[in-house]
N, C-alpha and C positions, 0 to 999 in steps of 0.2 A: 544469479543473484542469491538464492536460497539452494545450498548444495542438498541433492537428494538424500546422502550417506546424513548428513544432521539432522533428518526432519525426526519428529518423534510423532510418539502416535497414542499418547494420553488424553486421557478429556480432564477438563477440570470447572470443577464449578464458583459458579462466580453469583452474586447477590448485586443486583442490581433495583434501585429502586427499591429497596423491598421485596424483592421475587426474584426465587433463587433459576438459574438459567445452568445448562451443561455445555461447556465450549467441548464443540469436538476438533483435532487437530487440523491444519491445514494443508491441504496439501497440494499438489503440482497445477491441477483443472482450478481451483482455488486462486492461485498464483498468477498462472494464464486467466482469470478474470480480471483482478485487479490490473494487469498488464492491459489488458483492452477497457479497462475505464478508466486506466491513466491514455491510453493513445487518443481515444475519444473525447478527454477532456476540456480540449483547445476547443473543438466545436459545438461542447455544449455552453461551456461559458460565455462564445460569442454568439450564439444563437439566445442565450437567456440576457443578454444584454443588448440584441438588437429588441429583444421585445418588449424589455422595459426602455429604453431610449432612442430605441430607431425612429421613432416619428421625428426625434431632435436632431438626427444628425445628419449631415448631407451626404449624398449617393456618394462621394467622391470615398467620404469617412466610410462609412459602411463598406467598401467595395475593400478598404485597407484592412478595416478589422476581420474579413471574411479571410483575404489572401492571406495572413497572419495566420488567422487559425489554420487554416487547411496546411500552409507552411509546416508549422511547429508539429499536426497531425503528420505529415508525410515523415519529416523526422522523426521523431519517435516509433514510427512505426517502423524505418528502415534499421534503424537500430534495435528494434526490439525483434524483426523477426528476422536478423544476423546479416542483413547485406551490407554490400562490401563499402564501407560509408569513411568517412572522416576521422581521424580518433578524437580531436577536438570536441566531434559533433557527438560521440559516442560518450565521453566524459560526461558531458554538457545534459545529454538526455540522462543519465545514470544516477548524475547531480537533482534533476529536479524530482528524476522517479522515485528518491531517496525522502527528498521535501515533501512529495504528495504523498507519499506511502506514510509517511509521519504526519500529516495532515489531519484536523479534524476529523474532515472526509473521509481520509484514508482508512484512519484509525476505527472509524464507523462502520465502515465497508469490510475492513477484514473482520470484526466483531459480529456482523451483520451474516457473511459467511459463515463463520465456525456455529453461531447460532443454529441459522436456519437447517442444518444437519436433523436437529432432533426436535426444533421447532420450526418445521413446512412450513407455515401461515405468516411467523413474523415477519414482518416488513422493515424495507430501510429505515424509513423513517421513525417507528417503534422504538427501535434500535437507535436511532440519533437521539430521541428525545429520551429515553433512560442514561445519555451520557453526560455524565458533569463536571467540574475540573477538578472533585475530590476523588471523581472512579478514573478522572486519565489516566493518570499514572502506572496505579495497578491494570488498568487493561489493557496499556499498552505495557507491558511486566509479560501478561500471561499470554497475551498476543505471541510471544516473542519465545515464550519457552511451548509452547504450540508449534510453532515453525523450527527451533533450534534443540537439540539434546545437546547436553558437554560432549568436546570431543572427550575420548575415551586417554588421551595424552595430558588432557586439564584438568584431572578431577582432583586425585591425589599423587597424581605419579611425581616427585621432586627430578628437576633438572637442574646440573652443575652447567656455569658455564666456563667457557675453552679456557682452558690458561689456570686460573685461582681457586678452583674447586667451589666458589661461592654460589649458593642460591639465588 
């Protein structure tokens, strides 16, 4: 998902709240976190919604909501550590990994990362609560140039295309 020849290897700094913070780059162990907190995700959701609603619901509901999770857990996990799965099924997890990695959450979780590099102590939740929907943006910006450099063919190099010499 994130090709290794892209990643870059800047820190940049970022003003949150009022306090200015150093994002350091992300990288592969980084990646493979957020990968095991998307595959995990099915069973915490439904673990935090039997605890706030499982006294309401009957054994029958509960026993669905559990197979579900563990389901969608199994998937994503067969696709994420490359066995030989469905391609449907591989789209389909790729598609939500995509969703959750854009996510609030997500977007929390990899900030919470590049943080915690130079600040040990800060917690996720620290980190979620300095986010707001005027810093989304930009830190999902610098998220992103953290993970990606230009390719070295996009910068300024001009391509003709076949046939009309046009740009």
């Amino acid at each position: 998902m994130f090709p290794l020849p892209t990643m870059t290897q800047n820190k940049i700094e970022i003003d949150l709240k009022g306090k200015q913070f150093e994002m350091s780059p992300l990288v592969l162990a980084d990646l493979a976190n957020m990968q095991q907190w998307f595959k995990e995700l099915p069973l915490q959701k439904c673990k935090a919604e039997l605890k706030e609603f499982g006294e309401m619901y009957e054994d029958k509901k509960k026993r669905k909501l559990v197979n579900k999770a563990h389901e969608t857990y199994t998937e994503r996990s067969e696709v994420i550590d490359g066995k030989d799965i469905d391609i449907d099924l591989k789209k389909k997890v790729k598609e939500d990994m995509n969703t959750e990695f854009c996510s609030l959450d997500g977007i929390g979780r990899m900030l919470w990362l590049s943080l915690k590099k130079t600040q040990p102590d800060i917690t996720l939740e620290q980190v979620a609560s300095m986010i707001d929907l005027d810093s989304l943006v930009s830190i999902r910006v610098l998220l992103d140039s953290l993970m990606f450099a230009p390719k070295p063919d996009s910068c300024d190099e001009k391509k003709t295309t076949e046939g009309d010499g046009e740009i």
